[in-house]
C-alpha positions as CSV (number, residue, x, y, z in Angstrom):
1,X,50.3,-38.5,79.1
2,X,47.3,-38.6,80.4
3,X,46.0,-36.5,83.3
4,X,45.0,-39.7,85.7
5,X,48.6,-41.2,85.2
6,X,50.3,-37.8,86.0
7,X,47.7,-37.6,88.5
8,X,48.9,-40.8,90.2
9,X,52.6,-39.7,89.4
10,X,52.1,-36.8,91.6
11,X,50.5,-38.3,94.2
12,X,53.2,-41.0,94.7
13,X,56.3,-38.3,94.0
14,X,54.5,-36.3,97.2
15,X,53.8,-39.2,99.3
16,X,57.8,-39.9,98.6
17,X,59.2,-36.1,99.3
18,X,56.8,-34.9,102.1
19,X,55.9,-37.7,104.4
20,X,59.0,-36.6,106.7
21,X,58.4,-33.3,106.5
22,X,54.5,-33.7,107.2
23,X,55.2,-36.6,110.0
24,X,57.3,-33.8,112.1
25,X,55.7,-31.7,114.9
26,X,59.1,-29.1,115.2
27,X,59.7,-27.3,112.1
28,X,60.3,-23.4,112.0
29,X,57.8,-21.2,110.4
30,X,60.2,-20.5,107.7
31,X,60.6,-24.3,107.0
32,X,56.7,-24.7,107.2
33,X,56.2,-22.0,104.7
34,X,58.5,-23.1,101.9
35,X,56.7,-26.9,102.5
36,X,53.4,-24.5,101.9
37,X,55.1,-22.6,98.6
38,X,56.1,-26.0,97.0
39,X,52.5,-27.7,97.9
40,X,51.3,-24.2,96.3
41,X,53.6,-24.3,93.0
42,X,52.4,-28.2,93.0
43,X,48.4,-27.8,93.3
44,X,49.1,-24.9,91.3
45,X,50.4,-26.9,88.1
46,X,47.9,-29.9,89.1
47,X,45.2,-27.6,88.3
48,X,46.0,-25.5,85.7
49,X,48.6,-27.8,83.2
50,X,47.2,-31.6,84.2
51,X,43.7,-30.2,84.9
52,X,43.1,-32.2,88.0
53,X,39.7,-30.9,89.8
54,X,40.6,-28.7,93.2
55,X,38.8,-31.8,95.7
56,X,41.3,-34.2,93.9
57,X,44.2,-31.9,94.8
58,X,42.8,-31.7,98.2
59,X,42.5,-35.4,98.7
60,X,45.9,-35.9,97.3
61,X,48.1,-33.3,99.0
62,X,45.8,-33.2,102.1
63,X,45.0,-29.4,101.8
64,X,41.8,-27.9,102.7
65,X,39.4,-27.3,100.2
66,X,38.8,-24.1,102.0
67,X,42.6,-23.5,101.6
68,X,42.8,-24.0,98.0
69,X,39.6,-21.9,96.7
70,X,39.6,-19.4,98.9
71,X,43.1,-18.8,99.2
72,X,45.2,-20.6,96.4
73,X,42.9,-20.6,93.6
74,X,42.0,-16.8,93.6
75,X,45.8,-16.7,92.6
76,X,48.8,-14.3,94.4
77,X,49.0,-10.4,94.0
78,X,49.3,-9.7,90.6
79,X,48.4,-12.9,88.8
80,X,45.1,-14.4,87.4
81,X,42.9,-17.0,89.1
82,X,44.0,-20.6,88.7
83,X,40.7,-21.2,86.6
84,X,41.5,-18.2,83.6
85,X,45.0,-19.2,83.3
86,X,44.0,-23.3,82.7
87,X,41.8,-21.3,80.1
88,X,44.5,-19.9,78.5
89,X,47.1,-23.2,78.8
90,X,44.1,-24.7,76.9
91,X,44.0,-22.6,74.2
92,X,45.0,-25.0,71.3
93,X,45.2,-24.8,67.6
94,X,42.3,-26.8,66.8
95,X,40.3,-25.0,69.5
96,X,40.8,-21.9,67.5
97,X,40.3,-23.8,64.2
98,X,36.5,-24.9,65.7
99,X,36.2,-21.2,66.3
100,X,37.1,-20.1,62.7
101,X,34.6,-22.8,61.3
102,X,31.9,-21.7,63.5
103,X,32.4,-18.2,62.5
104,X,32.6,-19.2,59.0
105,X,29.0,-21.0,59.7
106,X,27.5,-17.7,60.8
107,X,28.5,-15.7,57.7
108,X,27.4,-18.5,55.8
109,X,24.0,-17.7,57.4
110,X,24.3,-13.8,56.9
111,X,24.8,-13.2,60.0
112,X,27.5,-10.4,61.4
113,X,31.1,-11.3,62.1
114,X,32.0,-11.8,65.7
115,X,35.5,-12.1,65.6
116,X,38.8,-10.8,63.6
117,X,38.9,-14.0,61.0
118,X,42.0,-12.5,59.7
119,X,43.9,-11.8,62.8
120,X,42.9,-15.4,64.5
121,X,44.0,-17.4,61.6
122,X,48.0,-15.6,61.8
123,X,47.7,-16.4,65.2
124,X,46.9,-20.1,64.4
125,X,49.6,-20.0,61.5
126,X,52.1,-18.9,64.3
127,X,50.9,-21.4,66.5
128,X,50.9,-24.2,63.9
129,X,54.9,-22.7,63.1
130,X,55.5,-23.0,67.1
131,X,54.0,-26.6,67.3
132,X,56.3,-28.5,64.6
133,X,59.1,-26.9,65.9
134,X,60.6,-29.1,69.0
135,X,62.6,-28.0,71.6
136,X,66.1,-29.3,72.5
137,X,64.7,-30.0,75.9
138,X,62.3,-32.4,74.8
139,X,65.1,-33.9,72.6
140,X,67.1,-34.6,75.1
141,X,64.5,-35.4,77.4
142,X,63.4,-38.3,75.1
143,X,66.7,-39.4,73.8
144,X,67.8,-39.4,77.5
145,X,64.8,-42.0,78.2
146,X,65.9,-44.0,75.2
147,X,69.1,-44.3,76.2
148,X,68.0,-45.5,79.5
149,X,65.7,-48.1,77.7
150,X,69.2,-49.3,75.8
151,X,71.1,-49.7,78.0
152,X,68.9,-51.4,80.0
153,X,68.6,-54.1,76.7
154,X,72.0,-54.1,75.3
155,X,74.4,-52.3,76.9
156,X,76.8,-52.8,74.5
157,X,74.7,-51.0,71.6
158,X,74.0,-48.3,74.2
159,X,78.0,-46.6,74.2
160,X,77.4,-46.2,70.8
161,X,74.0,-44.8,70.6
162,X,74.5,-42.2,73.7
163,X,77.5,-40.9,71.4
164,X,75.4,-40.1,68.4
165,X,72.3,-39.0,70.5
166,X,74.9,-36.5,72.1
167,X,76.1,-35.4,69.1
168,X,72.9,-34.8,67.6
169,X,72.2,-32.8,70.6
170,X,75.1,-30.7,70.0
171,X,73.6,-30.5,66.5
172,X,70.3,-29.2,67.4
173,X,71.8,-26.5,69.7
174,X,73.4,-25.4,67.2
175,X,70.6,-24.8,64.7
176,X,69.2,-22.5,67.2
177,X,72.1,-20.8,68.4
């Protein structure tokens, strides 16, 4: 998916859950600080999973800037800043496989290893090993849309499908158990 779609995704899913709670004057403090901890969790996984820019989260949830990179960003006690940890989420396989060729460019050249070659490519084998492997969640997640999308087309087919999409379910569970 692409970040502009989940972009407008989230945008309509807040507009939807928190224009009764922002349109009311009398809410405890309690009840105004859980609506602050969900727009938190939310700007917080805007930012760091769909990589939408902190003024875009601002626009969209109508929180400060000030708010979020003063505040927000810097992260709570304990964790990393919003900014390291989207580092890390965007860590990715062929990132590391760039990395490896550059490094194998630079020894080409005679020039002294920078980094562990031997240690980063088991962690890209383990990585590769981790991305072929798919969860039952997303299994079920997409077989769950699919039967949607059946049902919607030919019902009749659908009763039939949802049995053997549960039963596969079951099936993957199993593997893993």
């Amino acid at each position: 998916m692409s970040n502009l779609f989940l972009y407008y995704m989230t945008k309509h899913v807040l507009c939807s859950k928190f224009s009764n709670t922002m349109a009311k004057k009398e809410t405890s403090p309690d009840k105004k600080t859980v609506d602050r901890n969900r727009l938190r969790t939310i700007a917080e996984d805007m930012f760091i999973r769909q990589g939408i820019t902190l003024t875009e989260i601002s626009d969209t949830l109508s929180v400060s800037m000030q708010t979020l990179s003063n505040s927000w960003a810097k992260g709570r006690p304990g964790e990393k800043c919003w900014k390291a940890r989207r580092n890390e989420a965007q860590v990715t396989p062929v990132k590391l496989k760039e990395i490896l060729m550059s490094e194998a460019y630079n020894l080409s050249q005679g020039l002294p290893a920078k980094i562990n070659a031997d240690g980063m490519s088991k962690i890209i084998a383990a990585i590769d090993k981790l991305d072929k492997k798919v969860s039952v969640r997303v299994v079920t997640d997409v077989l769950k849309d699919l039967d949607n999308f059946i049902s919607e087309t030919d019902p009749k087919k659908s009763v039939e499908t949802m049995q053997l999409h549960k039963r596969f379910i079951q099936y993957r569970i199993s593997l893993e158990s």
